[in-house]
C-alpha positions in Angstrom: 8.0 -19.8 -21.2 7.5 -19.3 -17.5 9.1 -17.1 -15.7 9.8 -16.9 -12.2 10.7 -13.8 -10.0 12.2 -14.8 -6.2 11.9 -12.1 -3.7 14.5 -11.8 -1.1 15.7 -8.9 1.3 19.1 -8.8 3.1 19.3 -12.4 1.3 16.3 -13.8 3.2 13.8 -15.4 0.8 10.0 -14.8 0.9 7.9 -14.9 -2.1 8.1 -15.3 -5.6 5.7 -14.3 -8.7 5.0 -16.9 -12.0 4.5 -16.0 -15.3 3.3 -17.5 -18.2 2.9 -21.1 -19.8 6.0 -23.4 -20.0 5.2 -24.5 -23.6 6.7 -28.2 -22.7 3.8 -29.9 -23.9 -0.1 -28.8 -24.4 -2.1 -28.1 -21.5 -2.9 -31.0 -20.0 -0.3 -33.3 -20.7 3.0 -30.6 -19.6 4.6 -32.1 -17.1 6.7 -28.9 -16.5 3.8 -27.1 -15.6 2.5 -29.9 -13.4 5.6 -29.8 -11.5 6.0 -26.0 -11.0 2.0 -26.1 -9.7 2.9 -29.5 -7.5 5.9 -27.4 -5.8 4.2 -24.5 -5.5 1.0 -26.1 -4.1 3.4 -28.0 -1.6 4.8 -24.6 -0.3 1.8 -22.7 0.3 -0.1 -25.8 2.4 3.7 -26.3 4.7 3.8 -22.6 5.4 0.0 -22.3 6.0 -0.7 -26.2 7.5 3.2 -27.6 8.9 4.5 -23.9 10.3 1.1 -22.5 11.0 1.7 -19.2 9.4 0.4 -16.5 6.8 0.8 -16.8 3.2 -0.1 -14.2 0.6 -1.1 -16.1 -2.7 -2.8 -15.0 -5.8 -3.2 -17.5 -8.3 -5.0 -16.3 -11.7 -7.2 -19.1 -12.9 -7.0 -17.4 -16.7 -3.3 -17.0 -16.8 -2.2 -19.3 -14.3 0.4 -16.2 -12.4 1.0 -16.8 -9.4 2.1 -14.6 -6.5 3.2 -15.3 -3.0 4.4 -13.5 0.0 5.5 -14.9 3.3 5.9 -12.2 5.1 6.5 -14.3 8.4 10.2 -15.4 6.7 11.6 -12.2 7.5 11.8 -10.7 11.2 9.7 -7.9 10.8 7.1 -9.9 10.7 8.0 -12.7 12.8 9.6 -13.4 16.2 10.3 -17.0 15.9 13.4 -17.0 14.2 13.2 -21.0 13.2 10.1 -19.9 12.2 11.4 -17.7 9.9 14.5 -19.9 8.7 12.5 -22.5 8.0 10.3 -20.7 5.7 13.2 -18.7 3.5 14.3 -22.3 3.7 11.6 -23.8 1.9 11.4 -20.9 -0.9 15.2 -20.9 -1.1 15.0 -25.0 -2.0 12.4 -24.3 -4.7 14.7 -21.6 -6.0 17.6 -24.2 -6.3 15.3 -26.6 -7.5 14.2 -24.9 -10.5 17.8 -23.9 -10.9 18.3 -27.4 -11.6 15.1 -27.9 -13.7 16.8 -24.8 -16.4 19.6 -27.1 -16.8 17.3 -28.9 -18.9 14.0 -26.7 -19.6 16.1 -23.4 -20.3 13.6 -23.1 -23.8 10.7 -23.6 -20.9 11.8 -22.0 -17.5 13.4 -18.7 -16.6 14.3 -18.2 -12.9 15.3 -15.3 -11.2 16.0 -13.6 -7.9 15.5 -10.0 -6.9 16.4 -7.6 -3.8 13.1 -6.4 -3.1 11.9 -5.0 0.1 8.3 -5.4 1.4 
């Protein structure tokens, strides 16, 4: 199972942690796991490439957890504040998003969301 850990502060989104193999299917041929890397791929090059902003990724090649902070979605760290609502935006759609994928995958996918401060 994979589980997945949002960060938010004062309900602003900002990073997230992965955990763990789905289990859908064996590695190469889980299409679970090829969507969760797809999406996560697709945030990390839109904050860094589209918004022209820092993100904090770790992505363990042996486990496959993966880490990211964007600091720059929360004000303390950034000035432009469509800046920052457009990049709680994005990690706030991939939190819905794969609250619709546990509809279906809830023997594959955990998702959760934590008050955390940075």
């Amino acid at each position: 199972m994979t589980t997945i850990t949002f960060y938010k502060t004062n309900g602003v989104y900002y990073g997230f942690e992965e955990q763990g193999h789905t289990g859908f299917a064996e590695s190469g041929d889980d299409i679970l796991c090829s969507a969760l890397s797809a999406m996560t791929m697709l945030i990390i090059n839109t904050i860094e490439v589209s918004y022209a902003s820092t993100v904090d990724y770790t992505i363990d090649e042996k486990t496959t957890d993966i880490r990211l902070i964007a600091k720059s979605a929360l004000p303390k760290y950034e000035s432009d504040a469509k800046k920052q609502f457009a990049i709680s935006g994005l990690i706030q759609a991939y939190f819905f998003q794969l609250m619709d994928l546990v509809e279906e995958y809830y023997d594959y996918l955990d998702v959760k969301e934590v008050e955390r401060e940075i």
